[in-house]
Backbone atoms as SQL, in Angstrom:
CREATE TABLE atoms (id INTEGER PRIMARY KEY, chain TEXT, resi INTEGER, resn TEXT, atom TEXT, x REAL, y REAL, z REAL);
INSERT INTO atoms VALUES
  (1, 'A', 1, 'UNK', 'N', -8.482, -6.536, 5.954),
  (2, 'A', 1, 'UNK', 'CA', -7.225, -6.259, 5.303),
  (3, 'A', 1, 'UNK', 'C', -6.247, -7.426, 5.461),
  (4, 'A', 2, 'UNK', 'N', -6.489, -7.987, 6.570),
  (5, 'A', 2, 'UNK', 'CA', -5.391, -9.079, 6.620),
  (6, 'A', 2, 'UNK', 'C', -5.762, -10.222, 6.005),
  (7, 'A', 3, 'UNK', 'N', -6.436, -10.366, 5.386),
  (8, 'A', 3, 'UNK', 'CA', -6.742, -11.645, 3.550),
  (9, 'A', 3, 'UNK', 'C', -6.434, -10.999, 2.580),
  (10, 'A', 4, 'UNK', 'N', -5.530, -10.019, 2.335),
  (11, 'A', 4, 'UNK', 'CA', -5.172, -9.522, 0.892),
  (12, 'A', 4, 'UNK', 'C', -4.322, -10.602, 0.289),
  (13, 'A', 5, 'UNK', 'N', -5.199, -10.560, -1.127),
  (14, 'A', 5, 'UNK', 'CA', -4.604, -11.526, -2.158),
  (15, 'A', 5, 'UNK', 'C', -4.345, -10.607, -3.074),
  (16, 'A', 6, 'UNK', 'N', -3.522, -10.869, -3.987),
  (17, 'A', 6, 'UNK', 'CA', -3.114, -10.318, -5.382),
  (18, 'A', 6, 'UNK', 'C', -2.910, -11.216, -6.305),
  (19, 'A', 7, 'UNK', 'N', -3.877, -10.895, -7.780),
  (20, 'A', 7, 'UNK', 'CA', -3.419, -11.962, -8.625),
  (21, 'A', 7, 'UNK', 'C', -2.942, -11.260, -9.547),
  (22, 'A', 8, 'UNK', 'N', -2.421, -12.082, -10.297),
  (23, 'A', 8, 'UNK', 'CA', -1.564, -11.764, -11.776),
  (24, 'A', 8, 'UNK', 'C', -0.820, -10.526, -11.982),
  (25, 'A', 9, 'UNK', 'N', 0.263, -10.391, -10.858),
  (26, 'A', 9, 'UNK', 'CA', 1.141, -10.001, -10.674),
  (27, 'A', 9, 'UNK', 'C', 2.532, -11.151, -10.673),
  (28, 'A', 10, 'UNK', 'N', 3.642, -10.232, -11.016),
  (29, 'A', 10, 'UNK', 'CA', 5.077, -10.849, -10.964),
  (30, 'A', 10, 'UNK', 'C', 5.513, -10.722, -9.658),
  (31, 'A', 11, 'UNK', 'N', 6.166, -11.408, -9.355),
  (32, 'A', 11, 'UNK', 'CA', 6.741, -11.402, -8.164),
  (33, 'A', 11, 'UNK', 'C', 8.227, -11.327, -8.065),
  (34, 'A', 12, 'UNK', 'N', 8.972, -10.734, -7.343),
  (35, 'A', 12, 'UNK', 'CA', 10.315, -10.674, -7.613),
  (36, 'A', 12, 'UNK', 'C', 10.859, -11.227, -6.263),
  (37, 'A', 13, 'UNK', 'N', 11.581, -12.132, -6.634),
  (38, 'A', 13, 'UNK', 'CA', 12.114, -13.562, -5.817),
  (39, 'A', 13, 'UNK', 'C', 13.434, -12.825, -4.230),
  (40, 'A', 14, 'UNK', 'N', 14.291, -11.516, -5.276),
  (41, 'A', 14, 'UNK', 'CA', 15.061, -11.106, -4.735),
  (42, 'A', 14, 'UNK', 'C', 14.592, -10.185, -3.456),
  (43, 'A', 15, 'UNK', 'N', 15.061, -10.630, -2.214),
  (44, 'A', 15, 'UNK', 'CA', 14.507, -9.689, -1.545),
  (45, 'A', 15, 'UNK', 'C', 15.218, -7.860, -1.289),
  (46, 'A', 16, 'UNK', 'N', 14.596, -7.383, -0.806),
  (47, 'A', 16, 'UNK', 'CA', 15.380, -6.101, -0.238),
  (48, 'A', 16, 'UNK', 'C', 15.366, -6.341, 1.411),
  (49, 'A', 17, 'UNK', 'N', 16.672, -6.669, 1.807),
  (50, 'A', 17, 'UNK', 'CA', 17.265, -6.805, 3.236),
  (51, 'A', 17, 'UNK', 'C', 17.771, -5.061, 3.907),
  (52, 'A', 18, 'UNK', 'N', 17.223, -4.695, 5.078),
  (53, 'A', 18, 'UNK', 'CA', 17.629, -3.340, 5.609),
  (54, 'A', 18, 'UNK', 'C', 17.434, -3.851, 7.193),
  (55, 'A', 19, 'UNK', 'N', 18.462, -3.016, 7.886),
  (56, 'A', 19, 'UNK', 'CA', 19.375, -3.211, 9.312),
  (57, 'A', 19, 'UNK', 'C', 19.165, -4.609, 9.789),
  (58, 'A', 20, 'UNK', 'N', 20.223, -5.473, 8.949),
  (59, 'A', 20, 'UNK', 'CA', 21.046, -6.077, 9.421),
  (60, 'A', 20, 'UNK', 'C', 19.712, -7.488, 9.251),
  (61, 'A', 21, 'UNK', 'N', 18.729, -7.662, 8.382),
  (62, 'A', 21, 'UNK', 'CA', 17.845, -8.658, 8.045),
  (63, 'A', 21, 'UNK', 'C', 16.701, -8.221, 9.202),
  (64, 'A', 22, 'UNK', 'N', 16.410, -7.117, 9.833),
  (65, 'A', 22, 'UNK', 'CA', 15.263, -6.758, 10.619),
  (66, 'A', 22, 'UNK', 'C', 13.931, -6.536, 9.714),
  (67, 'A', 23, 'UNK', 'N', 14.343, -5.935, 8.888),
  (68, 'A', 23, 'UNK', 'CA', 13.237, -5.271, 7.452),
  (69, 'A', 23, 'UNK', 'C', 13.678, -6.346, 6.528),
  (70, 'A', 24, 'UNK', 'N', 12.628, -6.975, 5.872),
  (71, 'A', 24, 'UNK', 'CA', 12.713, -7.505, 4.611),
  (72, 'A', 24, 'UNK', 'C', 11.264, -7.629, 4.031),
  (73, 'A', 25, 'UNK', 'N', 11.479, -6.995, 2.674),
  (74, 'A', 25, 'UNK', 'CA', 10.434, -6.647, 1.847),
  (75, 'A', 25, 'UNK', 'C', 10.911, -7.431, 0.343),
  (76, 'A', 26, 'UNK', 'N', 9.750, -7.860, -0.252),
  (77, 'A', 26, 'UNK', 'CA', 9.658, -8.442, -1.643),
  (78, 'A', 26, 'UNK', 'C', 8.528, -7.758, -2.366),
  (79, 'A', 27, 'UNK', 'N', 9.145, -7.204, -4.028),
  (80, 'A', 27, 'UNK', 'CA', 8.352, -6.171, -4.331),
  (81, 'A', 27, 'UNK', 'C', 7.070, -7.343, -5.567),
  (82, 'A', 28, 'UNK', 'N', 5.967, -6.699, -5.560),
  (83, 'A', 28, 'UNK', 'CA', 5.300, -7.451, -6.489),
  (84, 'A', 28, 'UNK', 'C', 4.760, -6.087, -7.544),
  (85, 'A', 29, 'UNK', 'N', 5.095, -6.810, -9.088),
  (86, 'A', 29, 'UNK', 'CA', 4.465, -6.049, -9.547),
  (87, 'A', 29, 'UNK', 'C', 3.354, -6.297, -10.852),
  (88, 'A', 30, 'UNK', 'N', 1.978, -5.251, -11.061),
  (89, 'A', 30, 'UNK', 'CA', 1.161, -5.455, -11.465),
  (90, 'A', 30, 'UNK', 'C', 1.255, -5.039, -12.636),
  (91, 'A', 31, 'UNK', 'N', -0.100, -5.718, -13.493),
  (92, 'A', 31, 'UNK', 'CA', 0.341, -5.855, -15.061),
  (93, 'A', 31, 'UNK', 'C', 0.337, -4.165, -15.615),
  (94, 'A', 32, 'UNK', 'N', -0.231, -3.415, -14.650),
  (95, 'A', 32, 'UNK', 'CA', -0.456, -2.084, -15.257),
  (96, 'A', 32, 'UNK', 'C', 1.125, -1.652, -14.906),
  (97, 'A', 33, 'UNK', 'N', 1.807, -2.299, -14.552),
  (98, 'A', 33, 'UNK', 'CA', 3.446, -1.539, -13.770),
  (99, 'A', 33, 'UNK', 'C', 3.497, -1.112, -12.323),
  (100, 'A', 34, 'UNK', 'N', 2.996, -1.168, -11.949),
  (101, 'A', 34, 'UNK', 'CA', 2.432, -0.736, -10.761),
  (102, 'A', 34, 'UNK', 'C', 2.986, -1.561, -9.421),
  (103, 'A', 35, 'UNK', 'N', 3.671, -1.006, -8.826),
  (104, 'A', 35, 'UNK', 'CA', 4.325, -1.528, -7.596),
  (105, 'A', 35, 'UNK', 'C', 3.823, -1.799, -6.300),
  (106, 'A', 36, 'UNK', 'N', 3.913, -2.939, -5.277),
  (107, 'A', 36, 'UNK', 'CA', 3.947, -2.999, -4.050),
  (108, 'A', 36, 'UNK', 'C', 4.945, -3.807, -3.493),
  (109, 'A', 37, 'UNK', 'N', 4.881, -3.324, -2.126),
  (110, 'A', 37, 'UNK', 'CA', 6.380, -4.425, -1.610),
  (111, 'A', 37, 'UNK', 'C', 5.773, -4.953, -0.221),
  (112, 'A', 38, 'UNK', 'N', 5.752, -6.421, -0.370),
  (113, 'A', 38, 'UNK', 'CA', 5.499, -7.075, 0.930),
  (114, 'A', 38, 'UNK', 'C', 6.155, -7.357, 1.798),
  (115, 'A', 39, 'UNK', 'N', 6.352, -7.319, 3.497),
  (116, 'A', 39, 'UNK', 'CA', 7.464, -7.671, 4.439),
  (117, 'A', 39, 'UNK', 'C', 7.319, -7.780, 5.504),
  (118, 'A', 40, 'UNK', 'N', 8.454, -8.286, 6.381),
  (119, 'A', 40, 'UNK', 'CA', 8.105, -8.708, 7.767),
  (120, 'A', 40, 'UNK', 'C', 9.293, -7.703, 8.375),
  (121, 'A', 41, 'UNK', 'N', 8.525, -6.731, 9.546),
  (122, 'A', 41, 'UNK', 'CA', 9.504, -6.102, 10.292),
  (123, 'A', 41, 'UNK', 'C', 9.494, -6.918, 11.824),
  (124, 'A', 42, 'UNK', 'N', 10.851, -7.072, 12.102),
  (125, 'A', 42, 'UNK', 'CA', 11.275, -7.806, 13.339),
  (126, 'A', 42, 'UNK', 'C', 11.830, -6.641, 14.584),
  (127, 'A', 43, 'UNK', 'N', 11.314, -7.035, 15.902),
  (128, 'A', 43, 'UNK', 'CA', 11.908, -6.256, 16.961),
  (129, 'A', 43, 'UNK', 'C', 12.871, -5.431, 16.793),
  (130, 'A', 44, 'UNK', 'N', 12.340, -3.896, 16.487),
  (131, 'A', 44, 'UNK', 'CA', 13.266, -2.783, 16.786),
  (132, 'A', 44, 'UNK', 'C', 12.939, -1.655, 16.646),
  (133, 'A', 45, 'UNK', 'N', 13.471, -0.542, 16.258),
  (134, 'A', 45, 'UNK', 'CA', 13.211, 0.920, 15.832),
  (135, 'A', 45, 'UNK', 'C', 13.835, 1.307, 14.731),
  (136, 'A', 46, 'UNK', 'N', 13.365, 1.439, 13.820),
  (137, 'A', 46, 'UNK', 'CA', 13.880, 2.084, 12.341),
  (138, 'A', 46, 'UNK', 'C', 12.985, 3.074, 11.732),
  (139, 'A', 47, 'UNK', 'N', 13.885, 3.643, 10.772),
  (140, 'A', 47, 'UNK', 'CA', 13.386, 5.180, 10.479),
  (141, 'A', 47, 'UNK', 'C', 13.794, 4.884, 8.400),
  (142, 'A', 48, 'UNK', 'N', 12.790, 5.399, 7.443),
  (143, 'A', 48, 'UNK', 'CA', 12.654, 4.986, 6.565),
  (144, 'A', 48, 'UNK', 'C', 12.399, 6.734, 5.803),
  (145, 'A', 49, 'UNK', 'N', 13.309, 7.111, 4.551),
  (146, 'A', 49, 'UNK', 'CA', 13.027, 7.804, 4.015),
  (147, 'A', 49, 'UNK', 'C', 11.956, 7.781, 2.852),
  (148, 'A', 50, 'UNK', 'N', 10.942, 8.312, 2.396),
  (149, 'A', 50, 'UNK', 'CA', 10.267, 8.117, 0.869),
  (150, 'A', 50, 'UNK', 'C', 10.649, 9.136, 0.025),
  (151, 'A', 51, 'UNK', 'N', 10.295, 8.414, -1.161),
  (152, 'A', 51, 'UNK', 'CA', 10.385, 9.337, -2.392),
  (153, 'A', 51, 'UNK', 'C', 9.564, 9.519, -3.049),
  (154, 'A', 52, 'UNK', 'N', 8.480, 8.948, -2.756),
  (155, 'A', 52, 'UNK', 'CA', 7.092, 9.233, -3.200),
  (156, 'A', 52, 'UNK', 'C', 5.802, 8.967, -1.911),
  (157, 'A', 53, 'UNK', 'N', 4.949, 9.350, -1.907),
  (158, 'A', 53, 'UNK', 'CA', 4.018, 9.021, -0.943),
  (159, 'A', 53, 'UNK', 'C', 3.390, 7.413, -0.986),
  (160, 'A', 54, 'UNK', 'N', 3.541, 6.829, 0.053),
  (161, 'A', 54, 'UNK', 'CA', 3.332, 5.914, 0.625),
  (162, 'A', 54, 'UNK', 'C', 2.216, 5.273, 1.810),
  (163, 'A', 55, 'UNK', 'N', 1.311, 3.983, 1.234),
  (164, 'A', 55, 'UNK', 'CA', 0.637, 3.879, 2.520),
  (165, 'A', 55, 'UNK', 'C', 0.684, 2.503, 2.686),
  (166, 'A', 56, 'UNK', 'N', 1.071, 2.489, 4.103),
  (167, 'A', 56, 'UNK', 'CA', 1.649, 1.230, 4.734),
  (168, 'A', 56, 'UNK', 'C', 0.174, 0.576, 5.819),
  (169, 'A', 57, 'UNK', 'N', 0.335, -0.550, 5.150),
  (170, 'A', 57, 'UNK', 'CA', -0.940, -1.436, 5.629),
  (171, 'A', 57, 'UNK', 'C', -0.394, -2.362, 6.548),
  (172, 'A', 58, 'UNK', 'N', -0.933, -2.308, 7.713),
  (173, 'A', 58, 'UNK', 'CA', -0.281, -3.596, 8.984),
  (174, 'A', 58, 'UNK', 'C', -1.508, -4.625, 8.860),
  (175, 'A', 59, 'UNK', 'N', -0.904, -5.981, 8.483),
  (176, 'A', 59, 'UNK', 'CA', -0.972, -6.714, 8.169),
  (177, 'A', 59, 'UNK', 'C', -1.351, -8.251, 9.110),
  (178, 'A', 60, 'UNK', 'N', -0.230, -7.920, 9.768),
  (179, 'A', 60, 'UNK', 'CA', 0.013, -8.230, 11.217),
  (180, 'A', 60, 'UNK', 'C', 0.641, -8.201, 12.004),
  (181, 'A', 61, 'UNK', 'N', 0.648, -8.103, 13.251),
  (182, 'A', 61, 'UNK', 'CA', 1.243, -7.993, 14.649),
  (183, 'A', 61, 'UNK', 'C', 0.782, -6.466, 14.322),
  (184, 'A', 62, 'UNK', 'N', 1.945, -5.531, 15.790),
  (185, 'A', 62, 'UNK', 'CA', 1.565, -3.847, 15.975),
  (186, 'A', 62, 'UNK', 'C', 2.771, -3.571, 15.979),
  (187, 'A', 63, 'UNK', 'N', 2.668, -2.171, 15.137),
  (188, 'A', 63, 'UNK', 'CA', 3.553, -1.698, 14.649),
  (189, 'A', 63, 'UNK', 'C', 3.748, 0.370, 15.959),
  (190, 'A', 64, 'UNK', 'N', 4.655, 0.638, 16.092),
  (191, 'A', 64, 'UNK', 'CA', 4.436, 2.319, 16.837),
  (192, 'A', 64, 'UNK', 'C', 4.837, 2.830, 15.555),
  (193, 'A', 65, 'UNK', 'N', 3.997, 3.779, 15.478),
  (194, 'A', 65, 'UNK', 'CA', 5.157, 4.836, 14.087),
  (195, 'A', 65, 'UNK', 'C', 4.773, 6.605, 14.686),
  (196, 'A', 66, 'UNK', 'N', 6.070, 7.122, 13.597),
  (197, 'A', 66, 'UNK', 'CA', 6.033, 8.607, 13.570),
  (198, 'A', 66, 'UNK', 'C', 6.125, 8.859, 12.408),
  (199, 'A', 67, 'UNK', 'N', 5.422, 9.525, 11.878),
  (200, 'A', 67, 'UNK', 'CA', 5.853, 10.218, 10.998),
  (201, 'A', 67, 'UNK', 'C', 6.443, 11.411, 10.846),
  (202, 'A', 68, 'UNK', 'N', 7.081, 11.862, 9.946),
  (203, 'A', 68, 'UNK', 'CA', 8.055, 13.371, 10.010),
  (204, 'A', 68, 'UNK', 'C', 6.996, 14.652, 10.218),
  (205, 'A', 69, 'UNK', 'N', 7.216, 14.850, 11.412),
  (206, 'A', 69, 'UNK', 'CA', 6.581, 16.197, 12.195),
  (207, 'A', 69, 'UNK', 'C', 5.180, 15.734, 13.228),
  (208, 'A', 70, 'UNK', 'N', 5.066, 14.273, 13.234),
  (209, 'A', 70, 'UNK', 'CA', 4.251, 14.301, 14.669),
  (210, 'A', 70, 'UNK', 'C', 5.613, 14.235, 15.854),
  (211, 'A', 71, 'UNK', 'N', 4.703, 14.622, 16.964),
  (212, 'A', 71, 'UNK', 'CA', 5.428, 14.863, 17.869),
  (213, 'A', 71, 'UNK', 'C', 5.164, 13.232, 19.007),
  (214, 'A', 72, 'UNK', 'N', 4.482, 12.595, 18.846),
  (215, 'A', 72, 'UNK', 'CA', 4.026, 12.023, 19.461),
  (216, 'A', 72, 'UNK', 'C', 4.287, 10.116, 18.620),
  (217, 'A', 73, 'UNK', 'N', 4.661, 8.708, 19.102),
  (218, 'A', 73, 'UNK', 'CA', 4.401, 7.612, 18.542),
  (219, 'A', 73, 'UNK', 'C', 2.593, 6.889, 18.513),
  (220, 'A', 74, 'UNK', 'N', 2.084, 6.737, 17.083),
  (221, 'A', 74, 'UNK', 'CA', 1.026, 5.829, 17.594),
  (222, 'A', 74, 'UNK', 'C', 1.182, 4.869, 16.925),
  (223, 'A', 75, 'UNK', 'N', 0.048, 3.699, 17.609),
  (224, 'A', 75, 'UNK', 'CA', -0.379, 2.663, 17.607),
  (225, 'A', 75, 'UNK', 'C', -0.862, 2.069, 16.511),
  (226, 'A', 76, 'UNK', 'N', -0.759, 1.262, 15.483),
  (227, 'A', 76, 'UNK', 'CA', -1.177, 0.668, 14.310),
  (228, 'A', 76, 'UNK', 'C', -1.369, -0.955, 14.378),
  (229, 'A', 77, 'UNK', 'N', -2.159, -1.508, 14.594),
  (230, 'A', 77, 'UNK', 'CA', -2.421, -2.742, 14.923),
  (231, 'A', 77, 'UNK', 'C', -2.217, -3.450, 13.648),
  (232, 'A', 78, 'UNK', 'N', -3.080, -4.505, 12.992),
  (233, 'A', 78, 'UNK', 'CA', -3.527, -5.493, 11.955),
  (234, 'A', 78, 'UNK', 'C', -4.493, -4.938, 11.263),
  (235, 'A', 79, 'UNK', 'N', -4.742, -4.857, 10.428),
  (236, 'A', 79, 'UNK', 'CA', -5.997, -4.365, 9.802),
  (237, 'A', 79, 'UNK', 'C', -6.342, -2.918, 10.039),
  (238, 'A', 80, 'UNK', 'N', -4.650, -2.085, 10.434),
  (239, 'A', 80, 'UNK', 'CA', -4.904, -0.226, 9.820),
  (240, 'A', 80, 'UNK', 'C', -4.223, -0.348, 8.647),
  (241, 'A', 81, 'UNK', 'N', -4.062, 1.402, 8.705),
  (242, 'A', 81, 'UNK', 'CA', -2.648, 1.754, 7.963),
  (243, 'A', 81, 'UNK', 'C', -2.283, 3.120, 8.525),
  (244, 'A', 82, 'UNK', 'N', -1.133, 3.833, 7.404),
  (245, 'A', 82, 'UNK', 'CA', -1.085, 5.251, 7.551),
  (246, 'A', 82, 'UNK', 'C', -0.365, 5.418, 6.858),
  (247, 'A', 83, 'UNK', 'N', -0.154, 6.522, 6.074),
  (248, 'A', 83, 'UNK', 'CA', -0.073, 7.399, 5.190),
  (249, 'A', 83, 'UNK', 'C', 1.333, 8.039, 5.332),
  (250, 'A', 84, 'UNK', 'N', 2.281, 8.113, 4.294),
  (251, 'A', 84, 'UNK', 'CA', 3.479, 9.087, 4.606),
  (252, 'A', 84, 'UNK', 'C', 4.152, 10.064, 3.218),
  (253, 'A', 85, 'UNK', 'N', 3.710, 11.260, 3.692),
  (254, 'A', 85, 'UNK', 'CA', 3.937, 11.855, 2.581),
  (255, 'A', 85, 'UNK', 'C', 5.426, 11.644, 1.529),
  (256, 'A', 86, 'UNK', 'N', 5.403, 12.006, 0.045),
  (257, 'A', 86, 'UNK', 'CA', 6.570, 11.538, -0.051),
  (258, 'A', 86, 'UNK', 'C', 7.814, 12.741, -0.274),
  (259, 'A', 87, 'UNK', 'N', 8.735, 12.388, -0.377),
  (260, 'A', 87, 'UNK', 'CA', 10.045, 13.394, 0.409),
  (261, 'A', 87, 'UNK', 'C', 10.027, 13.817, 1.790),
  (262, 'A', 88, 'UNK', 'N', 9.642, 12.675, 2.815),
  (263, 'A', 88, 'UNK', 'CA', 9.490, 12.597, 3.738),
  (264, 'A', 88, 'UNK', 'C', 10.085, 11.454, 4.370),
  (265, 'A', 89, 'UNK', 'N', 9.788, 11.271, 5.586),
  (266, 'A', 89, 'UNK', 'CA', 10.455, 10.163, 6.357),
  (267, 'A', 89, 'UNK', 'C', 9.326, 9.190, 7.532),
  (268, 'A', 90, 'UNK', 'N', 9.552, 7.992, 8.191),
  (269, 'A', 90, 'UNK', 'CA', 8.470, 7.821, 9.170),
  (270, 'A', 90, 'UNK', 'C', 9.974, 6.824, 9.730),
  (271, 'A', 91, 'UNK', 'N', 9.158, 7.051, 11.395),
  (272, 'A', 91, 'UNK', 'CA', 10.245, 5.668, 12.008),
  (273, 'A', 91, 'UNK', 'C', 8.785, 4.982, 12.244),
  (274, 'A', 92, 'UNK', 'N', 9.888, 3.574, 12.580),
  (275, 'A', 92, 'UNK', 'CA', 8.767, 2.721, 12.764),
  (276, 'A', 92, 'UNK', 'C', 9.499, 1.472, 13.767),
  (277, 'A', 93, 'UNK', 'N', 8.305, 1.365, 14.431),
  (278, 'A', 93, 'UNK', 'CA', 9.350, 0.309, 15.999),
  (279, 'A', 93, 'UNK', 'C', 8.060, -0.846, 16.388),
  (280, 'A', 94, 'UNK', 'N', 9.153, -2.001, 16.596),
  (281, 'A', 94, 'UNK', 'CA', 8.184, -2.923, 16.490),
  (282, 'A', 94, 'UNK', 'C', 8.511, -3.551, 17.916),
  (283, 'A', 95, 'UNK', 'N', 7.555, -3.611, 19.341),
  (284, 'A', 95, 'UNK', 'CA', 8.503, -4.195, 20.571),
  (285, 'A', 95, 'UNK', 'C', 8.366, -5.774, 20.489),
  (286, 'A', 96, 'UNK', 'N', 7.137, -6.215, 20.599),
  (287, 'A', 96, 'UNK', 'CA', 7.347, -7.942, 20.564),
  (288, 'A', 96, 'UNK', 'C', 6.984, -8.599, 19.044),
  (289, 'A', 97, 'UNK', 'N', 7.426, -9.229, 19.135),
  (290, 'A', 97, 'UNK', 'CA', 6.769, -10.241, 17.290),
  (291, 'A', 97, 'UNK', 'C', 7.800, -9.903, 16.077),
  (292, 'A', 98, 'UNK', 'N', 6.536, -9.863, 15.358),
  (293, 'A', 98, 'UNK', 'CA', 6.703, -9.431, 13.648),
  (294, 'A', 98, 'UNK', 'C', 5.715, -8.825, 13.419),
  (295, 'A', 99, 'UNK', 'N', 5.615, -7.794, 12.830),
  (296, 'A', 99, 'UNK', 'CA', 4.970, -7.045, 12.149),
  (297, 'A', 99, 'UNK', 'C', 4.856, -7.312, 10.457),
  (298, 'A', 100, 'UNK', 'N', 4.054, -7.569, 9.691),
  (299, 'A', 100, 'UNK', 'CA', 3.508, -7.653, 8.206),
  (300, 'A', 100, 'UNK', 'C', 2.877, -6.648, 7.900),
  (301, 'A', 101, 'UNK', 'N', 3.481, -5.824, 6.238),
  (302, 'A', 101, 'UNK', 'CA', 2.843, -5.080, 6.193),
  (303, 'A', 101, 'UNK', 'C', 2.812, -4.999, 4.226),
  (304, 'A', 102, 'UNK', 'N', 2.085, -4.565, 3.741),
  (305, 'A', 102, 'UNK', 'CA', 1.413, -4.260, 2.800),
  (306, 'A', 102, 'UNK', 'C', 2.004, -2.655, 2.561),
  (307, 'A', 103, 'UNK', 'N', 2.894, -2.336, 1.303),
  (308, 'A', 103, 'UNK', 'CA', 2.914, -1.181, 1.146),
  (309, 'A', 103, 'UNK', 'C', 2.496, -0.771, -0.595),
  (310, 'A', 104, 'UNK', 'N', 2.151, 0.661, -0.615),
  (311, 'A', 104, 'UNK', 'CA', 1.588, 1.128, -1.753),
  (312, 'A', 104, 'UNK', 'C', 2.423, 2.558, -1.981),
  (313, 'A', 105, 'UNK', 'N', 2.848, 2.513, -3.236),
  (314, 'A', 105, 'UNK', 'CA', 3.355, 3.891, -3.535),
  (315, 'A', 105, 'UNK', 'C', 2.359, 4.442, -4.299),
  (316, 'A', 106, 'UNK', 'N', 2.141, 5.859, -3.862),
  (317, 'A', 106, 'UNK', 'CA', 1.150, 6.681, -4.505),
  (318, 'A', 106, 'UNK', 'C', 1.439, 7.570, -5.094);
């Protein structure tokens, strides 16, 4: 997973900045319309609402997440993912590095 290429897609230059330049994602999109957004999360804990279901690919570094109604944080290295239903929420905490991740709306 961590050699994903995409071709002949647009790329949109503008980024989306969230808490304070920790999250930044750039969305690419495919000729069918079809969306993904690439980004680097930096040292912290943040919590992310969806509006559609979502699966978030770590890319690199490790990521802890929850999603809305585990009780418990796990572990997502480079080369997982996981799944978040949509009208839902996940936090997500990153302790050393950067985290890269690959997302897909479903």
């Amino acid at each position: 997973m961590s050699d994903l290429k995409f071709e002949n897609v647009t790329a949109v230059a503008k980024g989306s900045i969230y808490f304070g330049g920790k999250v930044v994602s750039h969305t690419i999109i495919f000729q069918d319309g079809s969306k993904k957004t690439l980004g680097m999360i930096y040292p912290g804990e943040f919590k992310f609402n969806t509006g559609v279901a979502e699966k978030m690919e770590i890319t690199a570094g490790i990521s802890l997440v929850k999603v809305a109604g585990d009780a418990e944080w796990r572990e997502y290295p480079a080369d997982t993912y996981f799944t978040v239903p949509g009208n839902s929420y996940f936090e997500i905490a990153v302790k050393d590095g950067i985290a890269e991740y690959v997302c897909s709306y479903e």
